[in-house]
C-alpha positions in Angstrom: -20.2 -3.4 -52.6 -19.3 -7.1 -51.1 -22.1 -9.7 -51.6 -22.0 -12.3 -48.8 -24.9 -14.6 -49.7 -22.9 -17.6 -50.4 -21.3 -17.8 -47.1 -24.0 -16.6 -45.2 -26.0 -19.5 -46.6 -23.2 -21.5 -45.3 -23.0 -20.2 -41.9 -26.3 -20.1 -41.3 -27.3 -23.6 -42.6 -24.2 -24.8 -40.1 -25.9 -22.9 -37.1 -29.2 -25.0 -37.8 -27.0 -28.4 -37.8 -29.0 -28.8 -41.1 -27.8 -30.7 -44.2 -27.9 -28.8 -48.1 -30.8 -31.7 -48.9 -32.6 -30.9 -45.7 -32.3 -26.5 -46.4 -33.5 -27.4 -49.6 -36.2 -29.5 -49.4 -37.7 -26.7 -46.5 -37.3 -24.3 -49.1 -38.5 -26.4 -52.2 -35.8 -26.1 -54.1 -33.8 -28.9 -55.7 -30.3 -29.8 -53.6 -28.2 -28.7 -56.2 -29.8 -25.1 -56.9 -29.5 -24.9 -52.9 -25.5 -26.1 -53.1 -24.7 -23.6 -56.4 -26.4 -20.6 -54.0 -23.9 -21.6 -51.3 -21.1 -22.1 -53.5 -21.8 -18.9 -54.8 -21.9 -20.5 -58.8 -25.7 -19.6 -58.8 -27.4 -16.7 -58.5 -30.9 -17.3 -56.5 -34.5 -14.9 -58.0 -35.9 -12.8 -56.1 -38.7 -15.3 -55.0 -36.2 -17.5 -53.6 -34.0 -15.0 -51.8 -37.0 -13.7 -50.2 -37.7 -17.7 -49.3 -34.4 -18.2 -47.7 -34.9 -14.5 -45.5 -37.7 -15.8 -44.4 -37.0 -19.3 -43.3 -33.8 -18.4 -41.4 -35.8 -14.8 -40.2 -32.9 -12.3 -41.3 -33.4 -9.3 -43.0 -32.8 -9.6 -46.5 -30.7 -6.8 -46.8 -28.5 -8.4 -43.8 -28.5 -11.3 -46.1 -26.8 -10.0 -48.7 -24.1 -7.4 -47.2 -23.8 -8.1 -44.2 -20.4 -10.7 -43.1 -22.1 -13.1 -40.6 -18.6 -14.4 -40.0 -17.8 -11.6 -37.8 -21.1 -12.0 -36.1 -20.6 -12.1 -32.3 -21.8 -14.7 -29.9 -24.9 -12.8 -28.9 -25.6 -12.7 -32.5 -25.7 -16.2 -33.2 -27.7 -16.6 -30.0 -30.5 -14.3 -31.4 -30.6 -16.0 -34.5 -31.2 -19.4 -32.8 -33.9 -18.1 -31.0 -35.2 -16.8 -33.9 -34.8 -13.0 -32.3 -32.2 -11.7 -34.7 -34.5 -8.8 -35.5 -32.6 -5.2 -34.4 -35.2 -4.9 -31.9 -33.5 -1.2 -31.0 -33.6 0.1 -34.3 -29.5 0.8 -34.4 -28.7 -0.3 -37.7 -31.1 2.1 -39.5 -29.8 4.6 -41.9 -29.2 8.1 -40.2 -32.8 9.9 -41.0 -32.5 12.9 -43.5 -34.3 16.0 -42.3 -35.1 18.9 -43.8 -34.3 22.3 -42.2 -35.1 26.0 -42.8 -33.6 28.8 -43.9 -32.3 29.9 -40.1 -31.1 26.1 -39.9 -33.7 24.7 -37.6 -35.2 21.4 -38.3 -39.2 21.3 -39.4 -41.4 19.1 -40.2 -42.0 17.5 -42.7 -46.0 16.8 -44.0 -46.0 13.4 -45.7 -49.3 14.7 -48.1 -51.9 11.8 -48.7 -50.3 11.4 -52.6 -47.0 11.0 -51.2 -47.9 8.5 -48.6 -47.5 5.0 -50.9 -43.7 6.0 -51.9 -42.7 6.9 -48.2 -41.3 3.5 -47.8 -39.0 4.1 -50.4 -37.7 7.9 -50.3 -37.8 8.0 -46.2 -34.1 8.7 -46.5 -33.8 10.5 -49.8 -32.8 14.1 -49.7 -34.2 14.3 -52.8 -37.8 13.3 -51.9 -38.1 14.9 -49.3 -37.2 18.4 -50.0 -40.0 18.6 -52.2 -42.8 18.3 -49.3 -44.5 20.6 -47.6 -42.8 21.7 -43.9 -44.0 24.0 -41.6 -43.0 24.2 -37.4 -44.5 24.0 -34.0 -42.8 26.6 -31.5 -44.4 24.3 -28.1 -42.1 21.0 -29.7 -38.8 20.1 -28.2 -35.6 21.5 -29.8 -33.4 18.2 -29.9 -36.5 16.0 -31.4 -37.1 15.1 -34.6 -40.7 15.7 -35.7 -42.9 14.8 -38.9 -46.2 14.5 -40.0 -48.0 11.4 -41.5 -51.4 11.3 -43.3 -54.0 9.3 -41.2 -56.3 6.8 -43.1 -59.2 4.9 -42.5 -61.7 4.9 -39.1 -59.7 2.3 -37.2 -57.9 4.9 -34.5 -61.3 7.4 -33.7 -61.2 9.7 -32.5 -58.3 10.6 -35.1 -60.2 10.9 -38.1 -59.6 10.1 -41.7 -57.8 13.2 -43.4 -56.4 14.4 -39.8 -52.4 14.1 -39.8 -50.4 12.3 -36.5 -47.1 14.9 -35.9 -45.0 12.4 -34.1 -41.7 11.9 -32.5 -38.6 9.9 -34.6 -37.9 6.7 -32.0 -34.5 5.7 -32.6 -34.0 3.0 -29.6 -37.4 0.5 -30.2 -36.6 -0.6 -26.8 -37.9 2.7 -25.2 -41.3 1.5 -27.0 -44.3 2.6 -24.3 -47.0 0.1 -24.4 -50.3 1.0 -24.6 -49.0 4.0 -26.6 -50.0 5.3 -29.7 -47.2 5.3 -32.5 -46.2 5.8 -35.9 -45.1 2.4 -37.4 -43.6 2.4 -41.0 -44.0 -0.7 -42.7 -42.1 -2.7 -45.9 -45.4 -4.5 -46.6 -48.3 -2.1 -45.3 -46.5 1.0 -45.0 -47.9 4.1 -43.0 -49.6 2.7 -39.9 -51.0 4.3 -36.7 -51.6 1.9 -34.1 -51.6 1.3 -30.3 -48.1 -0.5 -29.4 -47.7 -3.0 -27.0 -44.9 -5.5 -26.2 -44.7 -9.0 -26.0 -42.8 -10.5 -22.7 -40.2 -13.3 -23.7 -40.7 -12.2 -27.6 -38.4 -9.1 -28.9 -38.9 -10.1 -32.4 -42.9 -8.9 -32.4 -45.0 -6.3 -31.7 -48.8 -6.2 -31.4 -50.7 -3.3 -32.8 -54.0 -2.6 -31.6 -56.7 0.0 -33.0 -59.1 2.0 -30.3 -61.8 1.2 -32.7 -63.1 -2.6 -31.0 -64.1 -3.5 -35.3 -60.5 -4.0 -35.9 -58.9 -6.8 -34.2 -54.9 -6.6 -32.6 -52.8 -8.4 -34.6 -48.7 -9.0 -34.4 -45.9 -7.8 -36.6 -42.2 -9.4 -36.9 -39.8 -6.6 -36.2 -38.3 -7.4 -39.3 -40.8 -5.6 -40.9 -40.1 -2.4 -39.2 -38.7 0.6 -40.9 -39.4 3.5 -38.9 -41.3 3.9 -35.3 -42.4 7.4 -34.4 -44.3 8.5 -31.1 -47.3 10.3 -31.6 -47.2 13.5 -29.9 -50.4 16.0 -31.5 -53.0 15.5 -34.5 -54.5 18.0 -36.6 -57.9 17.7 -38.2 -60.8 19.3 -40.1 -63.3 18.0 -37.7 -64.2 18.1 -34.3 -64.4 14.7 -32.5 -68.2 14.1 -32.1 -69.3 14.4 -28.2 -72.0 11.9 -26.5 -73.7 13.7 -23.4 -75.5 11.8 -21.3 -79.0 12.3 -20.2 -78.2 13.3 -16.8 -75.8 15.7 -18.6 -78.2 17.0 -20.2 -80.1 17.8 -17.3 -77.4 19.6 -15.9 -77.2 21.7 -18.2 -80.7 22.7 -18.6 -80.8 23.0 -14.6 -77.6 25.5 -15.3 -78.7 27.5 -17.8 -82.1 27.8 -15.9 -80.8 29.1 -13.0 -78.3 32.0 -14.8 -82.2 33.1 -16.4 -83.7 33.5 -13.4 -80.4 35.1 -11.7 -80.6 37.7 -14.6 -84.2 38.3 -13.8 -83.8 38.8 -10.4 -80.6 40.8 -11.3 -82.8 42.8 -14.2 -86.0 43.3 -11.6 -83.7 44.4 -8.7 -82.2 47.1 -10.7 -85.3 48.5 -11.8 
């Protein structure tokens, strides 16, 4: 596999109309460890490589393979709006999915052990064929479907324990805000969260939680690895109900008058 670091460095240095000195200075690095990464005679740690992702906001993995000379216009625009991010989601790996035994797709159950190395075997076969799938005959055929453990009281009335079956979003830009979703993180990784949109900023999302403790907060879209929709929950417990006094009353006024229709019912029959 072709490395293109060096000449990335390069191009994107250029686009800033920035000098070595200048790149390195911003990234506190010496001029000529900055020069030797460009000229491709040094190899940069991982601490700096993560440095230089985030001060020109591309995707470290873009970084390294990708050939930013055969970037298009519209590309270089992005980046100089700092909007590179792939906002739809198109350059993810194809997701793996399991199927059964009659070849239709299930889902996968993401167990509570298994949550903390999602991040890294989401697309391995080999992780997971080992989980637990099961199906749900009311879901759309031509979806793709799993379910992630839920965590944490910040999303009532899904409880801690329950489990979010949600929908695979390939295209981010059909995002629904105000909707609940499925967002798989590099740093945090399994999140459930209300989604909303910025206007004028594709390169963030804020994620909000229904329980008022927890404060919104944004996430670059860099940091994205998966969104899915929710569509269902399943939990051990039932959400807990408030009546209201005047409900209550109700009630009471309800069940009073079936007693005294039975009676009436009971002493007319006699």
């Amino acid at each position: 596999m072709e490395i293109y670091l060096s000449s990335n460095l390069k191009l994107l240095r250029k686009n800033r109309k920035l000098s070595q000195e200048e790149v390195a200075g911003k990234l506190n690095l010496t001029r000529s460890s900055y020069s030797g990464y460009e000229n491709g005679v040094a190899e940069p740690g991982v601490e700096n490589l993560l440095k230089m992702s985030k001060f020109y906001r591309i995707p470290l993995d873009d970084l390294l393979k990708r050939d930013f000379s055969k970037l298009t216009e519209n590309d270089w625009e992005a980046i100089q709006k700092g909007v590179y991010a792939d906002v739809k989601g198109r350059r993810l790996r194809v997701l793996t999915s399991m199927v059964s035994e009659q070849n239709d797709d299930v889902i996968e159950m993401i167990p509570q052990k298994a949550s903390a190395g999602y991040t890294l075997g989401y697309s391995d076969p080999d992780y997971l064929k080992v989980l637990p799938t099961f199906q749900l005959p009311f879901l759309k055929k031509d979806k793709k479907y799993r379910s992630f453990p839920i965590q944490g009281d910040s999303m009532p009335p899904v409880s801690p324990g329950s489990y979010v079956v949600a929908e695979y979003i390939q295209n981010w830009e059909s995002l629904k805000n105000n909707h609940p979703y499925i967002i798989i993180t590099k740093e945090e990784g399994i999140v459930f969260k209300i989604v909303n949109k910025i206007p004028g900023k594709e390169n963030v999302i804020q994620l909000s939680s229904t329980n008022p403790l927890y404060e919104p907060y944004l996430l670059d879209i860099n940091e994205v690895i998966e969104i899915w929709k929710f569509v269902n929950y399943i939990s051990h417990d039932l959400p807990e109900v408030t009546i209201s006094e005047d409900d209550l009353l109700k009630s009471v006024k309800s069940i009073q008058k079936q007693v005294n229709e039975m009676r009436s019912f009971m002493q007319t029959d006699q």
